[in-house]
C-alpha positions as a Markdown table, in Angstrom:
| # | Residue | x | y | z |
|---|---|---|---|---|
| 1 | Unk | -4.1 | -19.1 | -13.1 |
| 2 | Unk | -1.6 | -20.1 | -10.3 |
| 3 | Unk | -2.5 | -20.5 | -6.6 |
| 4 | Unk | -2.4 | -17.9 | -4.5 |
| 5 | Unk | -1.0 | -16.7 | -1.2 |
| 6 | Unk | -1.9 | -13.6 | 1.2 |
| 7 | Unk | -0.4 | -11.5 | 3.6 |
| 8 | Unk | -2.9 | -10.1 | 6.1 |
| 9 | Unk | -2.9 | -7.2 | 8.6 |
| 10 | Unk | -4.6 | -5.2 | 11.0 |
| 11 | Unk | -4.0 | -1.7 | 12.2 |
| 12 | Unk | -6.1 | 0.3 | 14.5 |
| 13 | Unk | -5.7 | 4.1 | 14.4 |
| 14 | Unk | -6.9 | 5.9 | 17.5 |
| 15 | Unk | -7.0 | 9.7 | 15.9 |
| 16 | Unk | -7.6 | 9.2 | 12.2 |
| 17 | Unk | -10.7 | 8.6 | 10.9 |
| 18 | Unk | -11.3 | 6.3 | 8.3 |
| 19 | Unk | -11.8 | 9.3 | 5.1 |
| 20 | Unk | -8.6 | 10.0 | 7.0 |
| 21 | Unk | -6.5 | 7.1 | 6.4 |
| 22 | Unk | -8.8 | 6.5 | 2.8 |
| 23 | Unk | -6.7 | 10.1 | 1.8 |
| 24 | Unk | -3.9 | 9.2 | 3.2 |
| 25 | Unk | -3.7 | 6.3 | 0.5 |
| 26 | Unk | -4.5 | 8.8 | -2.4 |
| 27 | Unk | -2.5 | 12.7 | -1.9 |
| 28 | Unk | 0.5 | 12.2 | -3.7 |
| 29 | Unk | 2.0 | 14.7 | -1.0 |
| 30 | Unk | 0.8 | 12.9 | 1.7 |
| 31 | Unk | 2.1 | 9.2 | 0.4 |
| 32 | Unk | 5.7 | 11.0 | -0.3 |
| 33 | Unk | 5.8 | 11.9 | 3.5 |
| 34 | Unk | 4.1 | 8.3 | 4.7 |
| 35 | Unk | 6.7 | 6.4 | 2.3 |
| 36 | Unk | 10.1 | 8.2 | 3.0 |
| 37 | Unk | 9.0 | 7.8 | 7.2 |
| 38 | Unk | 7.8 | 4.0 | 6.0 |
| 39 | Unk | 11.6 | 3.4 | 4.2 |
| 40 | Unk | 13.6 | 5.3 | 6.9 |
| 41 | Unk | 11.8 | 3.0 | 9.6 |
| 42 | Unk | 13.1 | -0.1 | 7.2 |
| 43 | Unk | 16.2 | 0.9 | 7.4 |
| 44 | Unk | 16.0 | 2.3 | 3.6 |
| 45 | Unk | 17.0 | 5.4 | 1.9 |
| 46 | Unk | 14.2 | 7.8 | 1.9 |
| 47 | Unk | 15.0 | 8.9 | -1.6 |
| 48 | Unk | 11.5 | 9.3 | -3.5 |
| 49 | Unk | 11.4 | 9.9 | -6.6 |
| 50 | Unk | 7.9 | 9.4 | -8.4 |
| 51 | Unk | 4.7 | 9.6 | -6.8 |
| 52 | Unk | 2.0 | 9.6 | -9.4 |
| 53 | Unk | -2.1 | 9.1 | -8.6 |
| 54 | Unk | -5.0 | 8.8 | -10.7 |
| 55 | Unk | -7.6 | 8.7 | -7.4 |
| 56 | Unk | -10.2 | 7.2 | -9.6 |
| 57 | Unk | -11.4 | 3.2 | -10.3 |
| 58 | Unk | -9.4 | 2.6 | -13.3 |
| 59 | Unk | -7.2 | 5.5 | -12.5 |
| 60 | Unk | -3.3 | 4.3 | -11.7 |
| 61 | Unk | -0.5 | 5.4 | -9.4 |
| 62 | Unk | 3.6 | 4.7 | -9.7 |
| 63 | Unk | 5.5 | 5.1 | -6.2 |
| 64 | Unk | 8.9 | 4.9 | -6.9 |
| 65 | Unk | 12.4 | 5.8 | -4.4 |
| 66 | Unk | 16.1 | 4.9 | -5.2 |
| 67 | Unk | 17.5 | 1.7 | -3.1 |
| 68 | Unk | 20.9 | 1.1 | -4.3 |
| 69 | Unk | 21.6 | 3.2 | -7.6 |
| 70 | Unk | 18.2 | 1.6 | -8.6 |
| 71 | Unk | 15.1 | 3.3 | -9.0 |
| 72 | Unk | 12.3 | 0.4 | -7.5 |
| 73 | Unk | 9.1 | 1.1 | -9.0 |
| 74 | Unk | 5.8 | 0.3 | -7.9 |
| 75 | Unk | 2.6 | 0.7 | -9.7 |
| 76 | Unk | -1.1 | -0.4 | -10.7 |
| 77 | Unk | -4.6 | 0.3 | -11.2 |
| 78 | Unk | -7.3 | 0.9 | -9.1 |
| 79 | Unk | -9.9 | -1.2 | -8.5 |
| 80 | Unk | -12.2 | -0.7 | -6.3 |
| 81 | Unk | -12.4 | 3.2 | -4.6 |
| 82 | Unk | -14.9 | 3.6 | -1.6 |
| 83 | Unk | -14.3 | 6.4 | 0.4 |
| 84 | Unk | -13.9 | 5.8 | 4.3 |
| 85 | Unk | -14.9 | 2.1 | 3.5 |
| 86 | Unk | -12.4 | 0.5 | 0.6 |
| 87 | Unk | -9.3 | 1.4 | -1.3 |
| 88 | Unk | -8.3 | -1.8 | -3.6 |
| 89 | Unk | -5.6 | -2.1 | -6.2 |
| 90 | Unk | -3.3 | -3.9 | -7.9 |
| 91 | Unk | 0.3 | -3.9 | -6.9 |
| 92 | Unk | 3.6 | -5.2 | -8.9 |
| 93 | Unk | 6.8 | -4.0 | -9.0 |
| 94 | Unk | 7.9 | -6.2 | -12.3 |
| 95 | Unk | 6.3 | -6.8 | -15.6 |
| 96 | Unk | 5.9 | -10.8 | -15.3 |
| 97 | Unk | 3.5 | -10.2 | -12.3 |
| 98 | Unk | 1.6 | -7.2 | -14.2 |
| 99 | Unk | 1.3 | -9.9 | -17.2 |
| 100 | Unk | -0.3 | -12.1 | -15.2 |
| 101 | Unk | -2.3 | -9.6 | -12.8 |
| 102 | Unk | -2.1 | -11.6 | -9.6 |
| 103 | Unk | -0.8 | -9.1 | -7.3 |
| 104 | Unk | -4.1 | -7.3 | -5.4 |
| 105 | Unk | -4.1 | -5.3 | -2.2 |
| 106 | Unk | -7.4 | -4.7 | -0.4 |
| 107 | Unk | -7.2 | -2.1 | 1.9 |
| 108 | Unk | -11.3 | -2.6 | 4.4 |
| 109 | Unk | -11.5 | 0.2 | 6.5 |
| 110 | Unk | -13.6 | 0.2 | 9.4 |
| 111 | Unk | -15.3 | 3.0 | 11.4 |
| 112 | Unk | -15.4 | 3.5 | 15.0 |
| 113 | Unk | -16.5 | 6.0 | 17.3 |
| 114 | Unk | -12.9 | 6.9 | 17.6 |
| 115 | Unk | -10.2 | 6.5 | 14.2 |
| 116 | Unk | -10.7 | 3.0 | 12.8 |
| 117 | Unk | -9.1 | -0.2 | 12.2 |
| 118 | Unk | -8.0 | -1.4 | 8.7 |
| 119 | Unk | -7.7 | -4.9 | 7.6 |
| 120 | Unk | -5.4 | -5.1 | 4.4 |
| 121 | Unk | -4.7 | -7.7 | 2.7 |
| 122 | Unk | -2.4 | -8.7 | -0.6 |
| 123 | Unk | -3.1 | -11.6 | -2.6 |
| 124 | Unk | -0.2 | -13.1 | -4.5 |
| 125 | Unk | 1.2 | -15.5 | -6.4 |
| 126 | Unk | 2.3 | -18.1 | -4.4 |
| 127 | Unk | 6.1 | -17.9 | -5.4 |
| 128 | Unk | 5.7 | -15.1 | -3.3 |
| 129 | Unk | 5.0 | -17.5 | -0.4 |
| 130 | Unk | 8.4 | -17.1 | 1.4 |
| 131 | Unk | 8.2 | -13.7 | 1.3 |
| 132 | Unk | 4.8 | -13.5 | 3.3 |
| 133 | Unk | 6.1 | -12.1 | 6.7 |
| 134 | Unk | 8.3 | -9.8 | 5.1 |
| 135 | Unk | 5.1 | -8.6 | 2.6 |
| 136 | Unk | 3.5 | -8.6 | 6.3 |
| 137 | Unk | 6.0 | -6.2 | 7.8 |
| 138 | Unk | 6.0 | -3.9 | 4.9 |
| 139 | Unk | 2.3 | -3.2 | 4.7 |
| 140 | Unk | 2.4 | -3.0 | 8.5 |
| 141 | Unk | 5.4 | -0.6 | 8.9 |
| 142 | Unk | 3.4 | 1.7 | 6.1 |
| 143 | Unk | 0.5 | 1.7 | 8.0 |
| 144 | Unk | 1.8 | 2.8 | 11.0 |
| 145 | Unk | 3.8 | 5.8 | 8.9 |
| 146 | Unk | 0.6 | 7.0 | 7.8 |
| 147 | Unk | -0.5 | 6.8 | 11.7 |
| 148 | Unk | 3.0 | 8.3 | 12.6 |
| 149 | Unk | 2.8 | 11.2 | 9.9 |
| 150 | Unk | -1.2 | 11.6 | 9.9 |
């Protein structure tokens, strides 16, 4: 297996609770609305096409918009499901990285008295490395869409 890299980040919701932001993650309707306000806020077409979720540990999910005349696809499996506590999956968006199965985002939710804070992380290959701060600004700019359209 090759070394890996990961992008880590923090969010802290004041108004969602943590079962909040745990559904958020897994309601095809409510992903549609938190990725087209995550892409618009990129500065990308907010063209979805697919949203597709199997809520379940092995259960999988495809996300996919149109960026370009292309349809970029998105999918994995989930791996771990606990809810108000842990969402963790795999993530690719090519078939060389599912063949090799080194793409995992944790997703550690953490109760307080008021919302929560989540700590995600994505572990990667490291050819990925470059892109960290970008993979950084991606999972941070959907967290706050889900915060945004909660």
């Amino acid at each position: 297996m090759s070394d890996l890299v990961e992008a880590r980040v923090s969010y802290r919701y004041s108004t969602l609770s943590a079962e909040d932001v745990f559904d958020a993650w897994l309601d095809p309707v409510t992903v549609r609305r938190w990725m087209a306000y995550a892409l618009s806020a990129m500065g990308l077409p907010a063209d979805i096409r697919q949203i597709s979720i199997d809520p379940r540990v092995t259960g999988t999910y495809l996300f996919s918009d149109m960026r370009d005349g292309t349809e970029m696809k998105h999918w994995g499996t989930y791996r771990k499901l606990m809810r108000g506590r842990l969402i963790e999956f795999s993530w690719f968006t090519n078939a060389e990285d599912e063949r090799h199965g080194t793409s995992i985002v944790a997703i550690d939710l953490q109760p307080e008295s008021e919302g929560c804070t989540v700590e995600l992380s994505h572990s990667m290959d490291h050819k990925y490395s470059e892109y960290l701060t970008q993979t950084e600004h991606g999972w941070r700019t959907m967290l706050r869409a889900i915060d945004t359209t909660g």
